[in-house]
PDB file of N, CA, C and O in Angstrom:
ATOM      1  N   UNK A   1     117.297  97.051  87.736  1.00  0.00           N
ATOM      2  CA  UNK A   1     116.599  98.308  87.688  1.00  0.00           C
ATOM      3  C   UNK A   1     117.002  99.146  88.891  1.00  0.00           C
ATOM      4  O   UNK A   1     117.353  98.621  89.947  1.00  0.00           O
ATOM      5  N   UNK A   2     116.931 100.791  88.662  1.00  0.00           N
ATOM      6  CA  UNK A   2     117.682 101.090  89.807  1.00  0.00           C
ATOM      7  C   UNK A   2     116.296 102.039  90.029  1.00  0.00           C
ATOM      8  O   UNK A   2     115.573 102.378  89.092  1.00  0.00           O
ATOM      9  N   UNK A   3     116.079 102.376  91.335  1.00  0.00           N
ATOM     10  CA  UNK A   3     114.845 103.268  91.479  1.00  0.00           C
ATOM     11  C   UNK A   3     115.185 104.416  91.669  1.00  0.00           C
ATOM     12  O   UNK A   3     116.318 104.833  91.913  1.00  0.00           O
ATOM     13  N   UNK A   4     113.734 105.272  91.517  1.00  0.00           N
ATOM     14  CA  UNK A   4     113.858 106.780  91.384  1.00  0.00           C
ATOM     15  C   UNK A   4     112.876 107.058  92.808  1.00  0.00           C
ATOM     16  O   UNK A   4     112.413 106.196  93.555  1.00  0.00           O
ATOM     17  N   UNK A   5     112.737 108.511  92.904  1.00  0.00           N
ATOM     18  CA  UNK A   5     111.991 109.081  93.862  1.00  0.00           C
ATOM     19  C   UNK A   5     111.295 110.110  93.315  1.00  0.00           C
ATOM     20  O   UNK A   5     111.786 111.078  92.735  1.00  0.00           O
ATOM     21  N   UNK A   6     110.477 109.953  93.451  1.00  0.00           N
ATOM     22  CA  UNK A   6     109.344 110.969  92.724  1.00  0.00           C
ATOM     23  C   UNK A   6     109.040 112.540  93.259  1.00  0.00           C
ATOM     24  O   UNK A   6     109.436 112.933  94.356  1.00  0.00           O
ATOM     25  N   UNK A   7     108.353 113.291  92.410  1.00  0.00           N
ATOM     26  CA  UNK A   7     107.689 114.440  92.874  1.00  0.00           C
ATOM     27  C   UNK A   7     107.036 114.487  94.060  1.00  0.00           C
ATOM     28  O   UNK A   7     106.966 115.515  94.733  1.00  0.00           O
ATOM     29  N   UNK A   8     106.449 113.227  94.432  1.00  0.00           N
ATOM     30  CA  UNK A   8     105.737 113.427  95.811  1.00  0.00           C
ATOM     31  C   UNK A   8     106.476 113.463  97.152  1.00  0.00           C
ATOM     32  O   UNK A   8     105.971 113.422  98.273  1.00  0.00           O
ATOM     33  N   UNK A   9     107.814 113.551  96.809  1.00  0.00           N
ATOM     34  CA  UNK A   9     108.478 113.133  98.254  1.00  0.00           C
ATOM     35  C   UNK A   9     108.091 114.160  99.029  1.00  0.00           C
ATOM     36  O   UNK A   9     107.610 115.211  98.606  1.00  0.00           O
ATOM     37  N   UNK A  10     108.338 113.813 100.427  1.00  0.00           N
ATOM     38  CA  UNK A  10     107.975 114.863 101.569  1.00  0.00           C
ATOM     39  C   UNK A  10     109.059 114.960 102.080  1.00  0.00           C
ATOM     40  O   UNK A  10     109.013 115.754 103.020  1.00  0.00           O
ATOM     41  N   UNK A  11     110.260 114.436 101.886  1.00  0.00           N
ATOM     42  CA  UNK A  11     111.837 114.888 102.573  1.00  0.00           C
ATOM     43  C   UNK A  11     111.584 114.648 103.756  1.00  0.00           C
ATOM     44  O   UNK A  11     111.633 115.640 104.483  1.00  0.00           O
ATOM     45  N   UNK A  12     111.202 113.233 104.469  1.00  0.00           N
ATOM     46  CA  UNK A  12     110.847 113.121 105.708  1.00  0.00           C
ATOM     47  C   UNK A  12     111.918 112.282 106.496  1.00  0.00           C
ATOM     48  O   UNK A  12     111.895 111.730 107.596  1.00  0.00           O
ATOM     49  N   UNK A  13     112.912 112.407 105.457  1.00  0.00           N
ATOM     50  CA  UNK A  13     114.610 111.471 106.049  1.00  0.00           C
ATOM     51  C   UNK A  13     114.791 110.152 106.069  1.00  0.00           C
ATOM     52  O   UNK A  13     115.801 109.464 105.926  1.00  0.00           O
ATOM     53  N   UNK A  14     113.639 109.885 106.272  1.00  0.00           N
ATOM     54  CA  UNK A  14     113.612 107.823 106.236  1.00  0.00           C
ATOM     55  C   UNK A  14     114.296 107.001 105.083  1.00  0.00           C
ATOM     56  O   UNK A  14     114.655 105.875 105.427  1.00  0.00           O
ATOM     57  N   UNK A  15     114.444 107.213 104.304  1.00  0.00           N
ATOM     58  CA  UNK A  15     115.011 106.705 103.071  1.00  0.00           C
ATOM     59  C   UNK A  15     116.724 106.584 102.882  1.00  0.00           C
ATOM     60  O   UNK A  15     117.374 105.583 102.583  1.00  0.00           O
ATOM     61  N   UNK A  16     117.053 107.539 103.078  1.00  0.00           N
ATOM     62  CA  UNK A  16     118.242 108.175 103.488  1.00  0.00           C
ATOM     63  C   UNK A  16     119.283 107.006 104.117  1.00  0.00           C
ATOM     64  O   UNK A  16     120.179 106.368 103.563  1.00  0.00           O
ATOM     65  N   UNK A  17     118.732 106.992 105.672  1.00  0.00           N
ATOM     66  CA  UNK A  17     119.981 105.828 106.392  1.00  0.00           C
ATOM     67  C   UNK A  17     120.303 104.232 105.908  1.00  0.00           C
ATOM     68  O   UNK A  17     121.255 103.456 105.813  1.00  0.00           O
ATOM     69  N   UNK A  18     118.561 104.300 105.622  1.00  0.00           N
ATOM     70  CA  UNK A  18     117.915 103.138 105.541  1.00  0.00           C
ATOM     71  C   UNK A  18     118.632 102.083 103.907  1.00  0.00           C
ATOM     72  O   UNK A  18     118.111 100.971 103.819  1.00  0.00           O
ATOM     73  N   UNK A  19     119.449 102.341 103.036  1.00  0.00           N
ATOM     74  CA  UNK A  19     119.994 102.755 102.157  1.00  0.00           C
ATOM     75  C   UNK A  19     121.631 101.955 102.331  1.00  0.00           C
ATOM     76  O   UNK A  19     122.611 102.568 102.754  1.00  0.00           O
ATOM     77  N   UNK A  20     121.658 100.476 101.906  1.00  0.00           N
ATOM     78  CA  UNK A  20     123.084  99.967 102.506  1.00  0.00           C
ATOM     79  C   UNK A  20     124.123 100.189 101.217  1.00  0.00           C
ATOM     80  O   UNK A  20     124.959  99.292 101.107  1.00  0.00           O
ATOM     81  N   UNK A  21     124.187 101.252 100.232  1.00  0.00           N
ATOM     82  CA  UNK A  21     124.828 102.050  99.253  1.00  0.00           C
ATOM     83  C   UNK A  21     125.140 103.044  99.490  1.00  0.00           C
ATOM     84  O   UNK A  21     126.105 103.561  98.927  1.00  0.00           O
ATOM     85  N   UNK A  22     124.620 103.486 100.159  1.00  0.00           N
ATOM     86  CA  UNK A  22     124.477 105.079 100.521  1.00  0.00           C
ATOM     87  C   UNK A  22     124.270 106.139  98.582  1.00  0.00           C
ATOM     88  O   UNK A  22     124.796 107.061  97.958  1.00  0.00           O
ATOM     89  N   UNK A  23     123.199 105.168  98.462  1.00  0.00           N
ATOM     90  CA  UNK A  23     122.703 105.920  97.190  1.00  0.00           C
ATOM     91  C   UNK A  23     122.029 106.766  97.017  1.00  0.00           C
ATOM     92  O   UNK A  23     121.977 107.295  95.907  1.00  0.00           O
ATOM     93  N   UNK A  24     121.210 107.226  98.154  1.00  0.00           N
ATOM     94  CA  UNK A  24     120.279 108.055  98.577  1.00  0.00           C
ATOM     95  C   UNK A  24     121.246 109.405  98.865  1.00  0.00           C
ATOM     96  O   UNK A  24     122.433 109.204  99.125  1.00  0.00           O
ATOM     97  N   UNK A  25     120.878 110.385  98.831  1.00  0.00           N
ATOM     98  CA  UNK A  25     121.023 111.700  99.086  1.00  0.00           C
ATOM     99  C   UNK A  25     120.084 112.861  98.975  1.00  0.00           C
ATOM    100  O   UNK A  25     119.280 112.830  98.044  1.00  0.00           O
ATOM    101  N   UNK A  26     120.075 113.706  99.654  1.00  0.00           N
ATOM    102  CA  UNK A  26     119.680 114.933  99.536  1.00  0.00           C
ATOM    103  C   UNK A  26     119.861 115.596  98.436  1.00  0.00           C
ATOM    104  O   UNK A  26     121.020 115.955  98.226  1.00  0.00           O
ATOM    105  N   UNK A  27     118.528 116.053  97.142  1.00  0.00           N
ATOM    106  CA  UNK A  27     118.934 117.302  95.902  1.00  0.00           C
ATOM    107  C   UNK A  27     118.415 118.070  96.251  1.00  0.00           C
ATOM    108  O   UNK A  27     117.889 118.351  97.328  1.00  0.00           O
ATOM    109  N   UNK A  28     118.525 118.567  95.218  1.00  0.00           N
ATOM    110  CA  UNK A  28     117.770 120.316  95.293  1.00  0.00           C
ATOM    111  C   UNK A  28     116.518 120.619  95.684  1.00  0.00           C
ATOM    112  O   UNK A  28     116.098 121.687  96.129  1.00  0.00           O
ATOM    113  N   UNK A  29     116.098 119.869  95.539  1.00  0.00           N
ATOM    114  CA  UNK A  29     114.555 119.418  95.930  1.00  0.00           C
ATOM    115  C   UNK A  29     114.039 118.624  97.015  1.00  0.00           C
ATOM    116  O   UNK A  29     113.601 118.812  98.150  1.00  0.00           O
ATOM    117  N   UNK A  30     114.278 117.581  96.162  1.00  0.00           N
ATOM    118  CA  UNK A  30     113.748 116.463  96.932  1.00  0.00           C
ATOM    119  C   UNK A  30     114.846 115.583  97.248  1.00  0.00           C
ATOM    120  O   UNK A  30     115.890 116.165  96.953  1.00  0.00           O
ATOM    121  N   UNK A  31     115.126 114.139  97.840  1.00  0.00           N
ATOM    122  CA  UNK A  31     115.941 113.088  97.921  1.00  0.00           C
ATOM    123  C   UNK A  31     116.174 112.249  96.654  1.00  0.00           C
ATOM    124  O   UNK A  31     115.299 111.502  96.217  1.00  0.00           O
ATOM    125  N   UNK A  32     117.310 112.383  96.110  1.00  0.00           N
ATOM    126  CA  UNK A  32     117.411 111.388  94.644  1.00  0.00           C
ATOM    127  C   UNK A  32     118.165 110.099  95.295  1.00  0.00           C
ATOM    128  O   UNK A  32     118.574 109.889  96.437  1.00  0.00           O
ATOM    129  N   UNK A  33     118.180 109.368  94.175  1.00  0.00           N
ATOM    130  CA  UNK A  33     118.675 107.915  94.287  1.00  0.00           C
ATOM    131  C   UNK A  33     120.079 107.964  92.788  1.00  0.00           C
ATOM    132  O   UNK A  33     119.704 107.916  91.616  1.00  0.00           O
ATOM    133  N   UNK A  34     121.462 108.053  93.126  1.00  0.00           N
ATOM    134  CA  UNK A  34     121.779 107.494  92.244  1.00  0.00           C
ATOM    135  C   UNK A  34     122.160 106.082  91.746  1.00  0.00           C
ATOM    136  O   UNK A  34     122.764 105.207  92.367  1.00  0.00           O
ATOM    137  N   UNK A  35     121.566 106.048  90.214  1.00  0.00           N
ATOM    138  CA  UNK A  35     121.408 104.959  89.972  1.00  0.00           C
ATOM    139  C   UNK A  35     122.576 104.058  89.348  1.00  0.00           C
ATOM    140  O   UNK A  35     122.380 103.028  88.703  1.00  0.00           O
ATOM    141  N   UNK A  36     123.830 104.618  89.648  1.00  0.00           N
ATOM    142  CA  UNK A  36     125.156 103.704  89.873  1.00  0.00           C
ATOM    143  C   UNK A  36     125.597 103.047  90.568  1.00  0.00           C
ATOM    144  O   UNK A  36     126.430 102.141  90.545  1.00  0.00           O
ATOM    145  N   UNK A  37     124.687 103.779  91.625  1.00  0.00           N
ATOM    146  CA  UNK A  37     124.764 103.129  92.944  1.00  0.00           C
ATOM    147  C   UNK A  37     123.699 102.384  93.599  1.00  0.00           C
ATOM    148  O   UNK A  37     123.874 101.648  94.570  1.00  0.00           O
ATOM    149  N   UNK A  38     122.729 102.579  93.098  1.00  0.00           N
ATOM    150  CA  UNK A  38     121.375 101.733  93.649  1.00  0.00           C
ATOM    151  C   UNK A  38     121.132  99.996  92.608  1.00  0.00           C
ATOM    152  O   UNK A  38     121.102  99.694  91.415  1.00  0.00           O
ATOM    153  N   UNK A  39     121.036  99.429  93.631  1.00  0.00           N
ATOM    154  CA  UNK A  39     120.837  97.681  93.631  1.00  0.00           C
ATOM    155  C   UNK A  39     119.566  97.287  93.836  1.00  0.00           C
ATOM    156  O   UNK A  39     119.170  96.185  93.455  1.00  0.00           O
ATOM    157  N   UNK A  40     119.080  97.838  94.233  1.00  0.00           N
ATOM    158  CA  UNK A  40     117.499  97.629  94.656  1.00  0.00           C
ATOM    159  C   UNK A  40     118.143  96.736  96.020  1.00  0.00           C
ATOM    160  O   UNK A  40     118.056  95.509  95.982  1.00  0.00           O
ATOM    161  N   UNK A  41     118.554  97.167  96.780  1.00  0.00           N
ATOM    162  CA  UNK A  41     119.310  95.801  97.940  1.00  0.00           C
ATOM    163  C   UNK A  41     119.550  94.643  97.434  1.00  0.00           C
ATOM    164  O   UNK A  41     119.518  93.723  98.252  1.00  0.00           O
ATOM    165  N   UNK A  42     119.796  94.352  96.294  1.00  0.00           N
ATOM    166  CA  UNK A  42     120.354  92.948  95.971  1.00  0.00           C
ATOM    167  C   UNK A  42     121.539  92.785  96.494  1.00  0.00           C
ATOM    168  O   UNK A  42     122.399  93.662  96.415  1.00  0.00           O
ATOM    169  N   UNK A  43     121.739  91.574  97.125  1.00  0.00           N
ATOM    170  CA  UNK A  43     122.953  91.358  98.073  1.00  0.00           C
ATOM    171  C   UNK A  43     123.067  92.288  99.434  1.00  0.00           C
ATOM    172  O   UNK A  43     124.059  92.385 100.156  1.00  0.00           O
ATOM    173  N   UNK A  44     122.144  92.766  99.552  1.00  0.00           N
ATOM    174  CA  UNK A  44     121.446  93.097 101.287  1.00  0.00           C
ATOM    175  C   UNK A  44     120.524  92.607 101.343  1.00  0.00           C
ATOM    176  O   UNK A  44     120.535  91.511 101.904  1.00  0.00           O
ATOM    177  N   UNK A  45     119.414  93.048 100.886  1.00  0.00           N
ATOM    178  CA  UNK A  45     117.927  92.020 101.936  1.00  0.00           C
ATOM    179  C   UNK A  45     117.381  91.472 100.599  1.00  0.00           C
ATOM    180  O   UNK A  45     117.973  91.264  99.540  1.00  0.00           O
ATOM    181  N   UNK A  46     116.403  91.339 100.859  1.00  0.00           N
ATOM    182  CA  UNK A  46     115.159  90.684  99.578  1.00  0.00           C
ATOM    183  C   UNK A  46     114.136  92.002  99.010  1.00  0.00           C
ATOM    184  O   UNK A  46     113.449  92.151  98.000  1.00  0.00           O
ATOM    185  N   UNK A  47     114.350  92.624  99.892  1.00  0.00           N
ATOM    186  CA  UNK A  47     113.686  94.059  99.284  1.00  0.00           C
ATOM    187  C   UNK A  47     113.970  95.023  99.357  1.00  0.00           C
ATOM    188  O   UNK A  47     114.804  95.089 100.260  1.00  0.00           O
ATOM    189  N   UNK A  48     113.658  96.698  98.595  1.00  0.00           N
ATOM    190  CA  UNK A  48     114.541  97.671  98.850  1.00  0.00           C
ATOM    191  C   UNK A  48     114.259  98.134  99.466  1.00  0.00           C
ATOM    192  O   UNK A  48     113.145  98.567  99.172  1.00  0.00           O
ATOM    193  N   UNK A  49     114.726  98.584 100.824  1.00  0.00           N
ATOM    194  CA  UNK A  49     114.956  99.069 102.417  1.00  0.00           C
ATOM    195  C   UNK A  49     113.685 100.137 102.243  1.00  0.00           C
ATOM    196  O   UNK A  49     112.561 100.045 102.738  1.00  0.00           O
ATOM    197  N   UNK A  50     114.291 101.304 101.277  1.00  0.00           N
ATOM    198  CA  UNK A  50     113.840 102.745 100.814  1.00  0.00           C
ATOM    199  C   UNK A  50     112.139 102.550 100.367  1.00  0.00           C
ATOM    200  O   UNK A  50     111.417 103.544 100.456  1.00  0.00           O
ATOM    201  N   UNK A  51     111.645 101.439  99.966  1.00  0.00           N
ATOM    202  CA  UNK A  51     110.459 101.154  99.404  1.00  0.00           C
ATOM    203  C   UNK A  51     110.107 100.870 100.265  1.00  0.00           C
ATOM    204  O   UNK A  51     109.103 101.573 100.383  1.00  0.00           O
ATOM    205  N   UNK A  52     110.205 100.006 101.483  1.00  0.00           N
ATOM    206  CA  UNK A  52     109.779  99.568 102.563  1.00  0.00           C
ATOM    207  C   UNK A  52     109.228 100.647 103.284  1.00  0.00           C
ATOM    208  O   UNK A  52     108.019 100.555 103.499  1.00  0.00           O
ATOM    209  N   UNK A  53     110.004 101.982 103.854  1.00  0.00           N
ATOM    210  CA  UNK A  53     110.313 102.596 104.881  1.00  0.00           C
ATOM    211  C   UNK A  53     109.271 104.137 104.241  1.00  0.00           C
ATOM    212  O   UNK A  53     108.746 104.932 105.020  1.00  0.00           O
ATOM    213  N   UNK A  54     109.198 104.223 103.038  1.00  0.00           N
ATOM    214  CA  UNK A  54     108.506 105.365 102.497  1.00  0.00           C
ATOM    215  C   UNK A  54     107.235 105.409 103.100  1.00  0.00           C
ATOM    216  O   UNK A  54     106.591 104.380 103.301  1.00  0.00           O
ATOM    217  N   UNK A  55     106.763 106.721 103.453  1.00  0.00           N
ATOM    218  CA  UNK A  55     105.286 106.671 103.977  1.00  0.00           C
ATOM    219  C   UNK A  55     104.400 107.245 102.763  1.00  0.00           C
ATOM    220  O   UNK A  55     103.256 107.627 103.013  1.00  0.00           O
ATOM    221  N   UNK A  56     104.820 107.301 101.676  1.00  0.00           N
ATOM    222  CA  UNK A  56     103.856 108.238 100.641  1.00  0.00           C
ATOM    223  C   UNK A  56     104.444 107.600  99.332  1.00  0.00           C
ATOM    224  O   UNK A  56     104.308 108.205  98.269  1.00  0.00           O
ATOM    225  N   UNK A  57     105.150 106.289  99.389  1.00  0.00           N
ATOM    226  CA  UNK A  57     105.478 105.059  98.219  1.00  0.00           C
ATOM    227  C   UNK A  57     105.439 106.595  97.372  1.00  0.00           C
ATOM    228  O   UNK A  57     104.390 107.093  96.964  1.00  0.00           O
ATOM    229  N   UNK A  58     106.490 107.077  97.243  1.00  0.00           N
ATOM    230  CA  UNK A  58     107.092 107.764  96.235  1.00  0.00           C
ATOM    231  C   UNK A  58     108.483 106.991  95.162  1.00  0.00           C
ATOM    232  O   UNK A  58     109.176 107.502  94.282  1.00  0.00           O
ATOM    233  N   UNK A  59     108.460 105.853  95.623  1.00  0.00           N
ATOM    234  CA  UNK A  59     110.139 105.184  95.116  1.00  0.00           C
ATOM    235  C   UNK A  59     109.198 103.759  94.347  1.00  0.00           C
ATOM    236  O   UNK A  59     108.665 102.691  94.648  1.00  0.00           O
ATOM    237  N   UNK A  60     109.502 104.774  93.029  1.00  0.00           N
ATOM    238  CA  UNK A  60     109.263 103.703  91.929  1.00  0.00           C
ATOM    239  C   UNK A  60     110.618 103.062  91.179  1.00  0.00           C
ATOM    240  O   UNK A  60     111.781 103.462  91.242  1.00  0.00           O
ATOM    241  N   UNK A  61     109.953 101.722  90.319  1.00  0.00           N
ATOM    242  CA  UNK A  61     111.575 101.384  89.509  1.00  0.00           C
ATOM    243  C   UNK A  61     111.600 102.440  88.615  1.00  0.00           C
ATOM    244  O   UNK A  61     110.567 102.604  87.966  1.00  0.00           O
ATOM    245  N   UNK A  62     112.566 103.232  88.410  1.00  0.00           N
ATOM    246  CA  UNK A  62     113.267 104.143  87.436  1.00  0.00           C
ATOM    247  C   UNK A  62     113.292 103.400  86.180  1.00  0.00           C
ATOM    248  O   UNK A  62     114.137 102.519  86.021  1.00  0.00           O
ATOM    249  N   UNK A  63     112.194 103.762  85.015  1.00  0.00           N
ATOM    250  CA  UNK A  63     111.817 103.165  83.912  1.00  0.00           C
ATOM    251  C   UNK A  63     113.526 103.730  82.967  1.00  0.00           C
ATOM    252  O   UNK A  63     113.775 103.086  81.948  1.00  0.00           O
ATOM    253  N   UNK A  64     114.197 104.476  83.234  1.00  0.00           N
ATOM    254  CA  UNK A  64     115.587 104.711  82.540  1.00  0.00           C
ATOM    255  C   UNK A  64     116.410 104.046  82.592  1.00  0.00           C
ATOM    256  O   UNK A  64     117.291 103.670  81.818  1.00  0.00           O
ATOM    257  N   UNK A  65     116.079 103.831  83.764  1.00  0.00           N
ATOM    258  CA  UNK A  65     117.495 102.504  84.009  1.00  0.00           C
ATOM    259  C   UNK A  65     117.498 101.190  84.762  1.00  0.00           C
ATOM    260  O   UNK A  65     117.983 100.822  85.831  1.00  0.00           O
ATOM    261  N   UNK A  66     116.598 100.476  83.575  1.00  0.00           N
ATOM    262  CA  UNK A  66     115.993  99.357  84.145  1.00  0.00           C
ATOM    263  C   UNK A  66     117.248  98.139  83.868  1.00  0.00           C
ATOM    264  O   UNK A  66     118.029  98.312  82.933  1.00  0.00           O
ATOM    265  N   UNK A  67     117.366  96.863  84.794  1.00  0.00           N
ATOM    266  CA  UNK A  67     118.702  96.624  85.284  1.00  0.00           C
ATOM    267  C   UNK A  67     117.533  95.212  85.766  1.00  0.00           C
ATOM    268  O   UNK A  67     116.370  95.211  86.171  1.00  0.00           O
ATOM    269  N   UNK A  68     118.932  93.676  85.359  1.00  0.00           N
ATOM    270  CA  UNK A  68     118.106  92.751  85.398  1.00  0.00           C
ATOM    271  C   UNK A  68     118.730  92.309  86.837  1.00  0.00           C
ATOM    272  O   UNK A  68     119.754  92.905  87.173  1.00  0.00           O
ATOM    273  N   UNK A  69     118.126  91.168  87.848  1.00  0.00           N
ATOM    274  CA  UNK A  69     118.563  90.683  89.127  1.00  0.00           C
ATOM    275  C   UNK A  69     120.299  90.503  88.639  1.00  0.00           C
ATOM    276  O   UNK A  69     121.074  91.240  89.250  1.00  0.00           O
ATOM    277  N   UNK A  70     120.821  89.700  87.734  1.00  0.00           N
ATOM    278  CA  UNK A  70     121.868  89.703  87.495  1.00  0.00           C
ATOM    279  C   UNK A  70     122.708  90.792  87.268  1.00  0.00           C
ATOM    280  O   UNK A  70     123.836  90.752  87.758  1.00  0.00           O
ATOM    281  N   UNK A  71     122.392  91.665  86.675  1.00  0.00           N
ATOM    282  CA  UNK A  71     123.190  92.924  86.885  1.00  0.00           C
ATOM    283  C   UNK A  71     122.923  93.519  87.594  1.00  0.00           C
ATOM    284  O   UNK A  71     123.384  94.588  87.196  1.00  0.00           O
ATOM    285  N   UNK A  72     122.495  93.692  88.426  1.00  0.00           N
ATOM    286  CA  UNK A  72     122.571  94.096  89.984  1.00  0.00           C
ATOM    287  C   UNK A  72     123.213  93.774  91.263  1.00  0.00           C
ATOM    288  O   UNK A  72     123.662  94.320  92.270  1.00  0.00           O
ATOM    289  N   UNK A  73     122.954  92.058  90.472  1.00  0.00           N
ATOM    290  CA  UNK A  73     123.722  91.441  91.742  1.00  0.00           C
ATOM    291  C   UNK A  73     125.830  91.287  91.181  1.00  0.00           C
ATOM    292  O   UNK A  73     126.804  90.817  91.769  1.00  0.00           O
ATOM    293  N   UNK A  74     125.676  91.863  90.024  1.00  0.00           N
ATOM    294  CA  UNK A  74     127.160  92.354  89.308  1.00  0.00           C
ATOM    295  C   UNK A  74     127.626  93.859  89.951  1.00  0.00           C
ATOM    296  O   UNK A  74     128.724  94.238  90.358  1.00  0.00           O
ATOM    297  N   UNK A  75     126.126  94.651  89.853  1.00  0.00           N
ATOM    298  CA  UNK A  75     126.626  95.982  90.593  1.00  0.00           C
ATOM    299  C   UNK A  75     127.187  96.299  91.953  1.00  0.00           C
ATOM    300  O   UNK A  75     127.948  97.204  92.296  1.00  0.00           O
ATOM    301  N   UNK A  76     126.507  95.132  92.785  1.00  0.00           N
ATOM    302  CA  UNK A  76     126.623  94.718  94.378  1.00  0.00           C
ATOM    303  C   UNK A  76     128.011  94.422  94.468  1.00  0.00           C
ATOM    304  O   UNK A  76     128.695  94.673  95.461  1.00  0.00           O
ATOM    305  N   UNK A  77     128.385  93.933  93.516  1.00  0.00           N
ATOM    306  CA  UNK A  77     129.785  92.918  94.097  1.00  0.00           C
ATOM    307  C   UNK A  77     130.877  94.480  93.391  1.00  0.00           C
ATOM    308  O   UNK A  77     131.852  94.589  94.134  1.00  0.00           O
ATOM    309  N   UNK A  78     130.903  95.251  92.590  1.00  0.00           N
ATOM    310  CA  UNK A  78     131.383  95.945  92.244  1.00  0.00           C
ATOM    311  C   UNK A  78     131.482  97.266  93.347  1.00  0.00           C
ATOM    312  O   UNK A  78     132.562  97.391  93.925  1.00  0.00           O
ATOM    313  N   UNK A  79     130.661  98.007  93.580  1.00  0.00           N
ATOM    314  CA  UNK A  79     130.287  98.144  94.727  1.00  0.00           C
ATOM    315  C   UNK A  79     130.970  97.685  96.354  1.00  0.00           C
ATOM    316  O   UNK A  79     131.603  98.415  97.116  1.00  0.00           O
ATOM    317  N   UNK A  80     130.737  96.804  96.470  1.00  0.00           N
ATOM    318  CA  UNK A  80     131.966  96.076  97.287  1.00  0.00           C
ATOM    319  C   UNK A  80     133.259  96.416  97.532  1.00  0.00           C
ATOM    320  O   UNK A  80     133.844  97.043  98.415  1.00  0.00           O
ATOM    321  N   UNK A  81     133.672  95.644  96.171  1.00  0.00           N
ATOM    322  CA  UNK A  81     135.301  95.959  95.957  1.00  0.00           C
ATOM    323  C   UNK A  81     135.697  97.047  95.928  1.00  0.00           C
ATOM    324  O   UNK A  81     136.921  97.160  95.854  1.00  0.00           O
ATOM    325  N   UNK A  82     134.986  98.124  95.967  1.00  0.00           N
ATOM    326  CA  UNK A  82     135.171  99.482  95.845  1.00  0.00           C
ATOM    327  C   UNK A  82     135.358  99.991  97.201  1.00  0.00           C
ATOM    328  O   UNK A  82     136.430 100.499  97.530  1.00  0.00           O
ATOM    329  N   UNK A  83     134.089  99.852  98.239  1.00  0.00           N
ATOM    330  CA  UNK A  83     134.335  99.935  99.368  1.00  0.00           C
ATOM    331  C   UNK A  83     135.773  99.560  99.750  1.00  0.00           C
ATOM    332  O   UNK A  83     136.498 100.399 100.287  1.00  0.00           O
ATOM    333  N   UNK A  84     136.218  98.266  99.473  1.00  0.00           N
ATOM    334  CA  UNK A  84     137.001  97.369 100.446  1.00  0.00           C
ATOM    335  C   UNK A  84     138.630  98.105  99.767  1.00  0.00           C
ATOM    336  O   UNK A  84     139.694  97.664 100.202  1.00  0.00           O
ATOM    337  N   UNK A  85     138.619  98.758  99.144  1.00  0.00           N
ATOM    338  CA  UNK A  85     139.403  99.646  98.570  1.00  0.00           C
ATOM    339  C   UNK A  85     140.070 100.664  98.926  1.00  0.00           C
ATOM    340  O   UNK A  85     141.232 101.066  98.985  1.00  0.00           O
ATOM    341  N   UNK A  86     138.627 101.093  99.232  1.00  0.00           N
ATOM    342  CA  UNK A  86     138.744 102.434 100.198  1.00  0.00           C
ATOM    343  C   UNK A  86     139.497 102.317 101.351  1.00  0.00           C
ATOM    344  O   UNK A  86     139.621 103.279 102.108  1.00  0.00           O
TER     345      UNK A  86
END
């Protein structure tokens, strides 16, 4: 599952660094998460950094693109190789 960020965000930057995809960005609005790129930190920590660090738990699982530990931990390693590419 890859998460979203809701209407309530306050754009208070924390989410952002915190983020070992760099899936997080700045929209038009508010901070989105894309979800090609978001793992929920599988294959970084045990939890997602961005959920941790929110002060107003605006970062729910994104009911669109719900994604099992295994394909995530497929997206991680993909992800990777991509980096190591670069």
């Amino acid at each position: 599952m890859a998460l979203m960020i809701t209407d309530e965000c306050i754009n208070c930057d924390v989410c952002e660094p915190e983020c070992p995809n760099q899936a997080i960005s700045l929209g038009e609005k508010i901070y989105e998460i894309d979800p090609a790129k978001c793992t929920e930190c599988v294959g970084h920590f045990d939890e997602p950094q961005c959920m941790q660090v929110c002060p107003v738990s605006c970062i729910p699982v994104d009911p669109h693109h719900v994604e099992s530990r295994e394909t995530l931990w497929q997206k991680f390693q993909r992800l990777q190789q991509s980096v190591r590419i670069d």
